[in-house]
C-alpha positions as CSV (number, residue, x, y, z in Angstrom):
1,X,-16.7,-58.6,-42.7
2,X,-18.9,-58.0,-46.0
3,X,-17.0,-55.7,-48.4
4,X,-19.7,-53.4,-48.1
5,X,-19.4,-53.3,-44.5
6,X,-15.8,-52.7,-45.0
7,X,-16.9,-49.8,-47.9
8,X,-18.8,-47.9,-45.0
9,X,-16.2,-47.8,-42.3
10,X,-13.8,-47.0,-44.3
11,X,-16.2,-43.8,-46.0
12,X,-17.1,-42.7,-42.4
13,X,-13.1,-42.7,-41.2
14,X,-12.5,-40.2,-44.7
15,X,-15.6,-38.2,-43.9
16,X,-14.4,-38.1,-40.2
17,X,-10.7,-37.0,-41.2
18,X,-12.4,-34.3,-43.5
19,X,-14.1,-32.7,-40.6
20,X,-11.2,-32.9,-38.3
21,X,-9.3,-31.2,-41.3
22,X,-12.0,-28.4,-41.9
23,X,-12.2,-27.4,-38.5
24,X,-8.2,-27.1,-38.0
25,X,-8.5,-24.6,-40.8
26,X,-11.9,-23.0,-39.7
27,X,-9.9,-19.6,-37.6
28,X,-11.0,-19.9,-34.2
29,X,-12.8,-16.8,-33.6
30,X,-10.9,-13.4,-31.9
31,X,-10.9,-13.6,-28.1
32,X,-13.0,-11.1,-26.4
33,X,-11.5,-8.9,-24.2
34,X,-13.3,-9.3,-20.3
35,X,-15.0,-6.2,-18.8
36,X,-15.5,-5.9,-15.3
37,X,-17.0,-8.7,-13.1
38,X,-20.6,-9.0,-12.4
39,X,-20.6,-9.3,-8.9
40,X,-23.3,-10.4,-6.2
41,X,-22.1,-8.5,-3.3
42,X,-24.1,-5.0,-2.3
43,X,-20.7,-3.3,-2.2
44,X,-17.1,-4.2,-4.0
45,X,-13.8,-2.7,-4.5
46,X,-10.3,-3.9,-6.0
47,X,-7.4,-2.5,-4.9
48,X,-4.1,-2.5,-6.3
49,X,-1.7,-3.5,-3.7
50,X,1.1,-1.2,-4.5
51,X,0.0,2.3,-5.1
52,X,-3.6,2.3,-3.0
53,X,-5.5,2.5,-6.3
54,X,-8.9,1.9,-6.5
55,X,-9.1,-0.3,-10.2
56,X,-12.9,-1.6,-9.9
57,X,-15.9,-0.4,-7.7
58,X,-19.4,-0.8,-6.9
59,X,-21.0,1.4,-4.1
60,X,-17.9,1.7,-2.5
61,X,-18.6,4.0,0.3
62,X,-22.2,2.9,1.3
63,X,-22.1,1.9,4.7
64,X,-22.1,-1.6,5.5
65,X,-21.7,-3.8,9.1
66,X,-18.3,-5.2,8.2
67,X,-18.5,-8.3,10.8
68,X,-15.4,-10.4,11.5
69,X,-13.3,-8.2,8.4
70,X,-13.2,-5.9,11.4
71,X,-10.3,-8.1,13.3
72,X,-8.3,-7.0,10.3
73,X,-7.8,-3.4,12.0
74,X,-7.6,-4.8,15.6
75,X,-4.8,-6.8,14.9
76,X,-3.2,-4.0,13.3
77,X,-3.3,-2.0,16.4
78,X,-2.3,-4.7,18.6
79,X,0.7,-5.1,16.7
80,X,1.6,-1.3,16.9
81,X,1.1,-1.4,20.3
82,X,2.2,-4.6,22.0
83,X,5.2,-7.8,21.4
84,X,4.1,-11.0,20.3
85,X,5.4,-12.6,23.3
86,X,3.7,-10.0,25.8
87,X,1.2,-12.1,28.1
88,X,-2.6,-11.1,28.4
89,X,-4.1,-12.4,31.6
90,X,-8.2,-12.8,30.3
91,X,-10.4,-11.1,32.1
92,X,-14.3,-12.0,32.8
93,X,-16.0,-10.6,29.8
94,X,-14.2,-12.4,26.8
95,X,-15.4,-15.8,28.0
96,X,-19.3,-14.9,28.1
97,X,-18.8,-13.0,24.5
98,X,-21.3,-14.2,21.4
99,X,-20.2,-16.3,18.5
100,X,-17.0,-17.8,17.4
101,X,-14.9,-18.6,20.3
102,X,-11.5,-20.4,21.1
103,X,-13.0,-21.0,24.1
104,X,-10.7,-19.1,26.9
105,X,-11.6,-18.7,30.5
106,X,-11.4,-16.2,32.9
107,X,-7.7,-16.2,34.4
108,X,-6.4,-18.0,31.4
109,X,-2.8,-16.7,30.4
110,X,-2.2,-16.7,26.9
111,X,0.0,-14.7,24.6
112,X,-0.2,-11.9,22.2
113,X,0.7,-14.1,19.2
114,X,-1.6,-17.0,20.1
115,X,-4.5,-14.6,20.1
116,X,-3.7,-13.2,17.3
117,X,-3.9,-16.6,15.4
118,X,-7.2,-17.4,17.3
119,X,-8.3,-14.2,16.2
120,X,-7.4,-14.0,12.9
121,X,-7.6,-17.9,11.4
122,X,-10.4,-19.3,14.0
123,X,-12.6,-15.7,14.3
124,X,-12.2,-15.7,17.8
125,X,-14.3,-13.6,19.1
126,X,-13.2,-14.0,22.4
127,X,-9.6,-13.7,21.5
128,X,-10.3,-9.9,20.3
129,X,-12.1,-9.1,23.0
130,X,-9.0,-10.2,25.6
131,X,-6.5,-8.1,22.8
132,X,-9.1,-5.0,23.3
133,X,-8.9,-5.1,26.9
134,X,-5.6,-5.5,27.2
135,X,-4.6,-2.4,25.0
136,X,-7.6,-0.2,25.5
137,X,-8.2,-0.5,28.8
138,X,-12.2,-1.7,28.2
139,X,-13.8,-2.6,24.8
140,X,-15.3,1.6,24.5
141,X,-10.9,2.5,25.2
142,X,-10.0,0.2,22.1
143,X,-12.7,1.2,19.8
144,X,-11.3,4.5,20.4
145,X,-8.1,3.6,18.9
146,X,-10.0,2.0,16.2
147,X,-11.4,5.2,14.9
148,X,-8.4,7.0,15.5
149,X,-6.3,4.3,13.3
150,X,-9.0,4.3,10.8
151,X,-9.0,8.1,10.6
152,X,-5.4,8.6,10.3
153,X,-5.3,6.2,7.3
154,X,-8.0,7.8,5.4
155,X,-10.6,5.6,6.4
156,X,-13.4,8.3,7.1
157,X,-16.5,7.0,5.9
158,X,-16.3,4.4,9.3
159,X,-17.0,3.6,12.6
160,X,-16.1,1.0,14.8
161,X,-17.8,0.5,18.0
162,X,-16.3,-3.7,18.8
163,X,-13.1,-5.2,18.2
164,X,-14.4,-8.4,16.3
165,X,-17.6,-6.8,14.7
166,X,-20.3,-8.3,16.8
167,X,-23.9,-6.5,15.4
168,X,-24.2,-2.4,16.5
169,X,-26.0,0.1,14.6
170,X,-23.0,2.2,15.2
171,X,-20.6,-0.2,14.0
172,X,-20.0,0.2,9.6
173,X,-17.6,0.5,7.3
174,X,-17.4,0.5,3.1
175,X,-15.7,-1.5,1.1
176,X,-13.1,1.3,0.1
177,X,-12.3,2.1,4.0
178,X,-11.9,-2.0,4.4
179,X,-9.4,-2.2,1.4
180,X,-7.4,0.9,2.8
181,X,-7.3,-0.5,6.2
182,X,-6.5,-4.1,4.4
183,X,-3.5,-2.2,3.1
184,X,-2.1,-0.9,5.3
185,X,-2.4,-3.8,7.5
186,X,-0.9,-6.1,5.0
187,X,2.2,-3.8,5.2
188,X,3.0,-5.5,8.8
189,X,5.3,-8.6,7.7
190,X,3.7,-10.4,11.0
191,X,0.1,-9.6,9.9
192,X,0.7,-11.3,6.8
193,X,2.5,-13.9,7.8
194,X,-0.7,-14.8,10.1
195,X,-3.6,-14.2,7.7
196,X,-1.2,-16.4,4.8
197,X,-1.5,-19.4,7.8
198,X,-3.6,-22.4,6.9
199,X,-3.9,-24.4,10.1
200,X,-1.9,-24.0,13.6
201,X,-2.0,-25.8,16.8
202,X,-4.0,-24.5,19.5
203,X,-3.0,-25.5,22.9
204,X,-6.0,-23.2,25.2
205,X,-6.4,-24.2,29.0
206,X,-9.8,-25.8,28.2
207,X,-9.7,-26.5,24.3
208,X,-7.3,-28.8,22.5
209,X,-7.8,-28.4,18.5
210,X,-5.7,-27.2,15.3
211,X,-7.5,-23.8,14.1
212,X,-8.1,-24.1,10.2
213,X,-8.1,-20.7,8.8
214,X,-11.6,-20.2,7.7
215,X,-10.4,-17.9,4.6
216,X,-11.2,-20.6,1.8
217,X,-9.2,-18.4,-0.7
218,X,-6.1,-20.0,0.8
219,X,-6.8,-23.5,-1.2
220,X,-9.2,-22.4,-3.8
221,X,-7.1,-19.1,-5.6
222,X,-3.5,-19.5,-6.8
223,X,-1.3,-17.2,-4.9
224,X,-4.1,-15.8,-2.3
225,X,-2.2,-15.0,0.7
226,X,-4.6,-13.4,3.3
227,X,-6.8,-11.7,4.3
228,X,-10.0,-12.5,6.5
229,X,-13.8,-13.4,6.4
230,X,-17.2,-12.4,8.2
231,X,-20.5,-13.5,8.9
232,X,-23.1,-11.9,10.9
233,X,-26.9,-12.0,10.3
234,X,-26.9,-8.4,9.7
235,X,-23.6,-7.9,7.5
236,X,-24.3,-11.3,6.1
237,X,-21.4,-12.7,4.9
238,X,-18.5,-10.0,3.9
239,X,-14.4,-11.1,2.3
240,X,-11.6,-9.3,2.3
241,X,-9.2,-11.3,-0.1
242,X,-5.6,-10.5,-1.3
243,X,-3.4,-12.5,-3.8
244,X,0.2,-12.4,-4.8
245,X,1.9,-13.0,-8.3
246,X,5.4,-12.4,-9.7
247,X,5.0,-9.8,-7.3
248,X,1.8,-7.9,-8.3
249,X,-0.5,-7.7,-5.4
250,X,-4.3,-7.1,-5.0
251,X,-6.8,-6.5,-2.4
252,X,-10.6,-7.2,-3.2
253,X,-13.3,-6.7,-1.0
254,X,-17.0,-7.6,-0.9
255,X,-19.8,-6.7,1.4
256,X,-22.7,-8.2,1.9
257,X,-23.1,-11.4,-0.1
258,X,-25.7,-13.9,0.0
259,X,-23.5,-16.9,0.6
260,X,-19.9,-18.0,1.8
261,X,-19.3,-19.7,-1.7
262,X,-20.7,-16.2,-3.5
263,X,-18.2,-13.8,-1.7
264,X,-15.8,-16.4,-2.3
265,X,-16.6,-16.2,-5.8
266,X,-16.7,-12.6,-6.3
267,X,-13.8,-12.1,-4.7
268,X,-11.6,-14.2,-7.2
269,X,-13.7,-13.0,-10.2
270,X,-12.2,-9.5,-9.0
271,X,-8.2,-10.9,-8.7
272,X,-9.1,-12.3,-11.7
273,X,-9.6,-9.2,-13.2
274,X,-6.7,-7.0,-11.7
275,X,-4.2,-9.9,-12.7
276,X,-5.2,-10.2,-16.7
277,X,-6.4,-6.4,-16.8
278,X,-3.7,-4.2,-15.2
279,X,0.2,-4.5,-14.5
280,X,1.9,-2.7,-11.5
281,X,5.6,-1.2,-11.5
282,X,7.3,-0.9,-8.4
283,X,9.3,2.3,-9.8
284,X,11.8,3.1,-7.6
285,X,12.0,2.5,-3.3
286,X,13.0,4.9,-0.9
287,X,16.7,4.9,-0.2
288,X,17.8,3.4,-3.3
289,X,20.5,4.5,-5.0
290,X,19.0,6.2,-8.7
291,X,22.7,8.3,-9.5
292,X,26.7,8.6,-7.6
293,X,28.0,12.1,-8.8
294,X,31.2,14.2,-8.6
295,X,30.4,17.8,-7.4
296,X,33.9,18.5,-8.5
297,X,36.0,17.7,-5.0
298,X,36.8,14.0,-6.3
299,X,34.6,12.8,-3.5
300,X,31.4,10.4,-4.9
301,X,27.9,11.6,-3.1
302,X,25.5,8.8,-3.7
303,X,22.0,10.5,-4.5
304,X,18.9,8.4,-3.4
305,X,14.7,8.1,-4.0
306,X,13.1,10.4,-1.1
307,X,10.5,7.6,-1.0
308,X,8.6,5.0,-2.6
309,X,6.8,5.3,-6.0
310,X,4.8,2.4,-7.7
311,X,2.2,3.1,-10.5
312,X,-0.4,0.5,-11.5
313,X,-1.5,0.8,-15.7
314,X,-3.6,-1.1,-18.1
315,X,-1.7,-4.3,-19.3
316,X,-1.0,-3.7,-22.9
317,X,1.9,-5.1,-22.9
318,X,3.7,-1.9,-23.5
319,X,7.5,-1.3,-21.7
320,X,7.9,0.0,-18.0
321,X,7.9,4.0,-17.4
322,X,11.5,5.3,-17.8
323,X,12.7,7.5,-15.1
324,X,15.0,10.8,-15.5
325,X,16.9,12.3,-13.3
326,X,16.4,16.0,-12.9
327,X,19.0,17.9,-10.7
328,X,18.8,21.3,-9.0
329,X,22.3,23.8,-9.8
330,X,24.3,21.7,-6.8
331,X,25.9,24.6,-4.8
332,X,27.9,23.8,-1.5
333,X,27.5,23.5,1.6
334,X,24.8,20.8,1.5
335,X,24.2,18.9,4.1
336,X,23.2,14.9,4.1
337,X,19.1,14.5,3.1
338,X,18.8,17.8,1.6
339,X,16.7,17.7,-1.8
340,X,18.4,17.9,-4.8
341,X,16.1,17.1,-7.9
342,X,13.5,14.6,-8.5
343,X,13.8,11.2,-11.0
344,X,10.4,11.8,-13.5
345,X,9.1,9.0,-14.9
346,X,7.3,9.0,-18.1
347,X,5.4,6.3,-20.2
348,X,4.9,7.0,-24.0
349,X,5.6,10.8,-23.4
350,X,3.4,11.1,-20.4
351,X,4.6,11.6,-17.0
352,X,3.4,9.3,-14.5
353,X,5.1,10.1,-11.7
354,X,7.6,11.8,-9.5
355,X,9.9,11.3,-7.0
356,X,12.4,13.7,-5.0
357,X,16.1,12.5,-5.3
358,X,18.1,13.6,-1.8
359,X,22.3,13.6,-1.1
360,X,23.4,11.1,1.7
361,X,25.9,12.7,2.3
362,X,27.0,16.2,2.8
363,X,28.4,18.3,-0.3
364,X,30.9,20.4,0.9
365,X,31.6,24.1,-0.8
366,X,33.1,23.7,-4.4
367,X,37.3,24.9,-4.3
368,X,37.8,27.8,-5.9
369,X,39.3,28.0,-9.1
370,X,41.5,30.8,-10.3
371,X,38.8,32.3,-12.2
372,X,36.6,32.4,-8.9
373,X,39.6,34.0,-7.2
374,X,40.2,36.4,-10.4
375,X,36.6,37.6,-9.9
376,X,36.9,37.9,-6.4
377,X,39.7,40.2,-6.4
378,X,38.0,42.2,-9.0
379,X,35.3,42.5,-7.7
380,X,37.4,43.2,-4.1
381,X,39.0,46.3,-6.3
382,X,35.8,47.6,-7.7
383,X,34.3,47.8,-4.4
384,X,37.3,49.7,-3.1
385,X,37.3,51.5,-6.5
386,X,33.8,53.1,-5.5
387,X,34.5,53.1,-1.8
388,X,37.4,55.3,-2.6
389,X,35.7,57.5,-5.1
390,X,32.3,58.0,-2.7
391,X,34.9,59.3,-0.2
392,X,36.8,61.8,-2.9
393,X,33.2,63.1,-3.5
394,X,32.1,63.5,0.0
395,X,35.6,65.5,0.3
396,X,35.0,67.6,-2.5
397,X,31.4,69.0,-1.3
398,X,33.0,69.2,2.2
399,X,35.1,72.0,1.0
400,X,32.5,73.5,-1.1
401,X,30.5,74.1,1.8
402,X,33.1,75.6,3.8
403,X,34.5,77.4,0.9
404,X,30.6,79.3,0.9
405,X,30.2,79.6,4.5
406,X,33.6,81.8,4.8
407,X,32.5,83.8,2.2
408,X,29.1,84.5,3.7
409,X,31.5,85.8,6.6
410,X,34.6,87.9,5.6
């Protein structure tokens, strides 16, 4: 190689190192902190898992068609109200109903459980109707316990007229109704066992397949573990997604989306946010032990939380709420689950929460001591004191009046 050949390699490999060198030095600029997602859906919320709170929004109680999302609450009331193994004999309507099916025929005996999956993973729209039936009476007796449910868990802004959310103009819900009634469904260890279910074996009398749960999240979004998707024409396509990690939970919804992929999408751009934005603490659960005391008999009464309390806050990397036990003056007899104080729980001087604290078990009367029985007695021989002296005076006028009426008379 020609030494000036040589000259220009080796000028380009210093002027190379150089850069290399310059831009180690060059600070990489300050990382911006992310606002809230952009988000294509009509409607969105994001839902902290624990505590019910509502941590992003966007038209959250405009009335949308909800579609297939609406299997979410009709497994939810199949579970309160039947077994897993109980055995629904299908009737003549869920065979003839529209869209997704699992393809069951009028006769057919299948269980609770296997519905549920064809239901839930598959969108079997044929599969709600038979769970409707079963536990309503007729589609109109199961949407009343739809409303009901939805009613009783806050869910007011909704209506539900068909158990897997076939088009009605009567048939809507929002996007905050759908995350309350995605909570409190994803309470049921069974639900969320199902909606976490990738693929399962379907063994029908006329259809041999594996169902592939049609929730993409389940492969696309570290620790996504339910819940369910829709598509109608009407709704368009609509996601209720809900993730898990090191035991922070959220719940985002989205309403009518252009696409599969978009809802899809939106829906991790919103776990997204909860997980880098916000930080849940599980503060305390009801029945756990939060003090054991001595009321003074040498017995130990263990005092417990009256109920859960979890508080969701802004990840700043600041230390968990500290909790302080405040107890009411403990006079005996108490018996077992009777409210004693509350543990307060404050984070950089500000309370964020409260719990009552109850006794499990009773608190007897405290002995007396000899200063209780000192008082006692004196205050035994100050009532008798008085007692005594009322009667000396009531004596006294008695013979005052007598000793005027016999002078009146001589």
């Amino acid at each position: 190689m020609p030494p000036a050949e040589i000259v220009k390699k080796i000028s380009l490999l210093i002027i190379t190192s150089l850069l290399f060198l310059f831009a180690g030095a060059v600070p990489a600029p300050a990382a911006e902190t992310a606002g809230p997602p952009e988000l294509t859906a009509a409607a969105a919320v994001l839902m902290d898992t624990a505590t019910g709170k509502v941590l992003f929004a966007k038209n959250p109680d405009e009335r949308k068609a909800p579609a297939s999302t609406t299997k979410i609450l009709t497994a939810m009331i199949a579970l309160e109200k039947g077994h897993l193994d109980d055995v629904i004999t299908v009737g003549p309507n869920p065979p003839r109903v529209d869209g997704t099916r699992v393809y069951l025929v009028e006769g057919e005996k299948v269980t609770l459980e296997n519905l549920l999956y064809g239901m839930l993973l598959n969108s079997g729209n044929d599969a709600a109707l038979a769970i409707a039936e079963h536990y309503g009476g007729s589609m109109e007796g199961f949407a009343r316990l739809m409303n009901e449910k939805a009613a009783s868990l806050g869910a007011l802004n909704s209506h539900f007229v068909t158990p897997n959310g076939l088009s009605d103009p009567n048939h809507y819900t929002t996007a905050r109704d759908l995350a309350i009634i995605a909570r409190a469904a994803m309470q049921d260890e069974t639900f969320r066992r199902i909606v976490a279910t990738r693929t399962r074996p379907w063994h029908g009398q006329e259809w041999e397949t594996t169902l592939v749960n049609q929730n993409k999240l389940l492969w696309n979004y570290e620790g996504a573990d339910g819940v369910k998707n829709g598509y109608t024409s009407e709704a368009r396509f609509t996601l209720v997604g809900s993730a898990t990690r090191q035991g922070q939970s959220f719940i985002a919804v989205v309403l009518d989306e252009p696409g599969a992929r978009a809802a899809e999408q939106d829906v991790a751009a919103l776990l997204d946010y909860g997980f880098k934005e916000f930080r849940s603490f599980q503060l305390v659960r009801q029945g756990e032990i939060v003090a054991v005391i001595d009321p003074g008999n040498g017995k130990k009464i263990e005092l417990a939380a009256a109920g859960d309390l979890a508080v969701v806050r802004k990840n700043d990397n600041s230390s968990p709420p500290a909790g302080q036990l405040q107890l009411s003056p403990l006079k005996g007899p108490l018996s077992a689950g009777t409210r004693v104080g509350e543990m307060v729980f404050r984070q950089d001087g500000e309370i964020v929460g409260r719990v009552d604290v109850i006794n499990r078990q009773p608190i007897p009367a405290r002995p007396l001591s000899l200063s209780d029985w000192w008082l006692r007695l004196s205050l035994a021989l100050g009532a008798f004191f008085l007692l005594y002296r009322q009667a000396q005076v009531k004596r006294q006028r008695q013979r005052v009046f007598r000793s005027r009426v016999f002078s009146d008379y001589p």
